[in-house]
N, C-alpha and C positions, 0 to 999 in steps of 0.2 A: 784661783791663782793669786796668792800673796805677794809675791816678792817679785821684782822686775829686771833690776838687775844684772848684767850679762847674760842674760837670757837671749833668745833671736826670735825676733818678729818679721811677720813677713805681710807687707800689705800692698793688695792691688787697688788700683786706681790711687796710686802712694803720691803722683807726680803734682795733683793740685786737690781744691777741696777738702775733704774730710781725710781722706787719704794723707792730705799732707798735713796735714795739723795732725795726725793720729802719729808721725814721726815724729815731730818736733816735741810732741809730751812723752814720745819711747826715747827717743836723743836724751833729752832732760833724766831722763829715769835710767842712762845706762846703759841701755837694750842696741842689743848688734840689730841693724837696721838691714832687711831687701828690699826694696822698693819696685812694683810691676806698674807699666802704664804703658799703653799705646802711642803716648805723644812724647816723640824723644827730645823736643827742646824743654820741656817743661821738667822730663827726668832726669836730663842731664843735669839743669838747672838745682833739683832737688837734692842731686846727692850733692854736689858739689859746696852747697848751704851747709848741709848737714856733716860733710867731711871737716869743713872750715870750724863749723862748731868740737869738733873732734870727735865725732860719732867713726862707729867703725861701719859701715855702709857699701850695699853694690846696688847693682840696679838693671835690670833687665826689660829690654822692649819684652809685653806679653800681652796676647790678643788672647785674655779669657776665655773666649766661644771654642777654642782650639785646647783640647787636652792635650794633645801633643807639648804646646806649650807652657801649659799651667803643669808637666811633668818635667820639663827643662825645668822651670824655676825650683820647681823643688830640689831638682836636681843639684843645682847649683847653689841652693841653701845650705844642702847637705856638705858639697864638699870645700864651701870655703867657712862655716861655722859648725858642723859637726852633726847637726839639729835643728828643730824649731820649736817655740814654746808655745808664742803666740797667731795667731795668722787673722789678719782682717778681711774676711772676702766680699770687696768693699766698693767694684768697681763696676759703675752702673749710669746708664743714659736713659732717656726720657723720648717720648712720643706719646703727641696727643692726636686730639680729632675723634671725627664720631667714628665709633669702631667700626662699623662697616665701612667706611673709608679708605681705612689702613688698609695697604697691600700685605703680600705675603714678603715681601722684605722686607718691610717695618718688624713686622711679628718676629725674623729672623732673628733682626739684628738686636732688639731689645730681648727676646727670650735667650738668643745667642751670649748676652752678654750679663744681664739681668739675673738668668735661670741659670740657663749650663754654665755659664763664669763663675757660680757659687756650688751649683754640683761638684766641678771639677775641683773645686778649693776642696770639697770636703773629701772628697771618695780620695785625693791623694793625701793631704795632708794628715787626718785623722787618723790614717794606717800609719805614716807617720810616728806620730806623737805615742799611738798605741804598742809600737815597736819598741818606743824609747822609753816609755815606762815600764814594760817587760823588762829592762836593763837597768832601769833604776827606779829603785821603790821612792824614791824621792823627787822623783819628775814632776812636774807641776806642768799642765798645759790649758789651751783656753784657745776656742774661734767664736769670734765674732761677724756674720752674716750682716749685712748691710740693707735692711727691709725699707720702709717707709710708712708712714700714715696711710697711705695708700693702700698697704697690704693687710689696713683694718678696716679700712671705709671703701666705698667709689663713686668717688664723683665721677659726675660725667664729661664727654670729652675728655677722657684719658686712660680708655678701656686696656691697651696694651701693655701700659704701666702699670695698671692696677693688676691685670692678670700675674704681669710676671712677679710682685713683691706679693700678693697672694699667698706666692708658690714658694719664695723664700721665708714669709713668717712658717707656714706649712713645715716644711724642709728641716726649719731651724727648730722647731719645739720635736720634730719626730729624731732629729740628732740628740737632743738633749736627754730625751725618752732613752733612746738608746744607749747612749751612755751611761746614762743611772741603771738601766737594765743590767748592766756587764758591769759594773759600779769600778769605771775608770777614772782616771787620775785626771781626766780633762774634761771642761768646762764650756757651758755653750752661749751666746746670748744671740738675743736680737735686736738690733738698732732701728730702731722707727721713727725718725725724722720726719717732720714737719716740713713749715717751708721754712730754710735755712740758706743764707746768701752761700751757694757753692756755683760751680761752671755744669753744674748736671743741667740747667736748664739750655742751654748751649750745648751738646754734646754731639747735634748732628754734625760739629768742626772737626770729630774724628770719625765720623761714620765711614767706612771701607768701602772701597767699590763694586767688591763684592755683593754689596747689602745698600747698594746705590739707591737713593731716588728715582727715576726715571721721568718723572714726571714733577711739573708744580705742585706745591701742597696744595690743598683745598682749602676753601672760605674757612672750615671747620678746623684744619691744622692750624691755619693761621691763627685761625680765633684763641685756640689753647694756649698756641704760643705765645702771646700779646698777655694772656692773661696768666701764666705760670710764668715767666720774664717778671710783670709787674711785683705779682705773690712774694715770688722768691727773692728780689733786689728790696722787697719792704721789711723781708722778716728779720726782728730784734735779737734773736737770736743766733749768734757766731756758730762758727764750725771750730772754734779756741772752744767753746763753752761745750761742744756737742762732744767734743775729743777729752774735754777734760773729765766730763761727766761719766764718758764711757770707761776711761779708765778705771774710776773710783768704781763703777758698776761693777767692773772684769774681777778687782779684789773683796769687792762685798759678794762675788756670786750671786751676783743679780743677772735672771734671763731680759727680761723685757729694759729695753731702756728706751725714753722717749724723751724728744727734746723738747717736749711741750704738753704736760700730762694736760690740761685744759681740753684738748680735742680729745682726749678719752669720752666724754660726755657724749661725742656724736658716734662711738662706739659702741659703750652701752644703749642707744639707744637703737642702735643695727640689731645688737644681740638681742632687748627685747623685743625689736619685731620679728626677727626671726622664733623666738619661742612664742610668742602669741598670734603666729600666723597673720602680721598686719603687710600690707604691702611694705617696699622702701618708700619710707617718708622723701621729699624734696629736701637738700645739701643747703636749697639758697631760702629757706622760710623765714630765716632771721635776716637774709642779705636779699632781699628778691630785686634791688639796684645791683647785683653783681649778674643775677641769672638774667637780665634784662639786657646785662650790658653785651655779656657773652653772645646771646641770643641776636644781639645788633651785628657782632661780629661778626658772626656767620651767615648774615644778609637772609635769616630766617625772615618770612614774611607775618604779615598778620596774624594767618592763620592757623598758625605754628598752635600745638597744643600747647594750655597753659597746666604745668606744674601742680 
């Protein structure tokens, strides 16, 4: 996808984060903006920025876990811009702890939201965009999947989140396959972030009641959260930089994008232990004052296996 320009984007989790900065470079470039998020002051807020700046702009409460939903907005893509070109399927929460900890509403809400909030972006959108280049040989279109470092590595204490972006690098390379198979006019990536100051690490502030807590977190939740809070409010890298970068990715037709090619090194060395049959190495051998500290947090004792 070359050109940006009156084109129509449509991005969930638009209202803060990556989401919103991924507007403010479509604003700048042109592009008719929709904007999905779960938290209506913050949507509200977004378009109403983005209106000011003279973006042409709407905005829909949408609870990705629900196709129903993610089939309104398209809907409504459809009939006040005609189409879509771009889509970021972008909107994603966090939970840690040691995986046997998590309930079965953890796993909901982050697969809910994580997984099937990027399923459902694609199985509508992509019919979509493949409809409209049926109609025009000149269609240019592009999704971008919103993964993370996570869905190359796994650390631990954060088994849930690692499963669900897993399933979207997975998702997102077998869209891409697909698309080149049927050699269509649109374009796939995947977004693999780091630790990048966004509000994902905060996300339980819009978790549903549906997919409630019921209980305290554990020594072990905790401990994640203290320590992905810390991560995430240290990392030098913006979500201006992440948004700007993905842009220039989306018109080079680059699949992979990362905001910090450096932690590739702890991927390749995933990959070669997985082809040389060695177990996984320990995450903290270069940091073992980080695995110590985590370890304190969780009021592990003595006798905790060492690493």
């Amino acid at each position: 996808m070359k050109t940006f320009k009156d084109k129509v984007v449509v991005i969930t989790g638009g209202a803060s984060g990556l989401g919103r900065e991924f507007a403010n470079v479509a604003a700048r470039l042109g592009m008719k903006l929709v904007l999905a998020d779960v938290q209506r002051d913050a949507l509200d807020r977004a378009k109403e920025e983005l209106a000011a700046q003279g973006a042409s702009v709407i905005a829909m409460l949408c609870d990705v876990r629900k196709g129903e939903q993610v089939q309104a907005l398209a809907d409504a893509t459809v009939a006040e811009f005609g189409g879509v070109n771009l889509v970021f399927n972008n909107a994603g929460v966090g939970s840690g702890g040691l995986i046997w900890e998590n309930t079965e509403a953890d796993w909901e809400w982050v697969l809910g939201v994580n997984v099937w909030g990027v399923i459902h972006g694609v199985r509508i959108f992509t019919k979509l965009m493949l409809d409209a280049a049926a109609k025009d040989p000149s269609f240019e279109g592009h999704i971008v999947n919103t993964a993370s470092m996570a869905g190359l590595l796994n650390a631990p204490a954060m088994g849930v989140y690692n499963v669900s972006k897993h399933a979207v690098v997975s998702l997102t390379e077998t869209l891409y396959q697909d698309l080149q198979l049927v050699g269509a006019p649109v374009g796939a990536s995947v977004l693999c972030p780091y630790f990048v100051p966004t509000g994902i690490s905060q996300s339980h502030r819009n978790r549903p009641d549906d997919v409630r807590m019921t209980k305290g977190p554990t020594a072990s939740q905790l401990a994640s959260q203290a320590m992905t809070d810390k991560a995430v409010s240290s990392g030098k890298v913006s979500a201006v930089d992440v948004a700007e970068l993905t842009f220039k990715a989306i018109a080079d037709g680059q699949f992979y994008i990362y905001s910090h090619p450096d932690a590739l090194a702890g991927v390749q060395m995933r990959m070669e232990e997985i082809v040389q049959h060695r177990n996984p190495s320990d995450p903290y051998k270069a940091t073992p004052h980080v695995r110590e500290a985590l370890r304190a947090k969780m009021k592990l004792g003595e006798a905790a296996p060492k690493a």
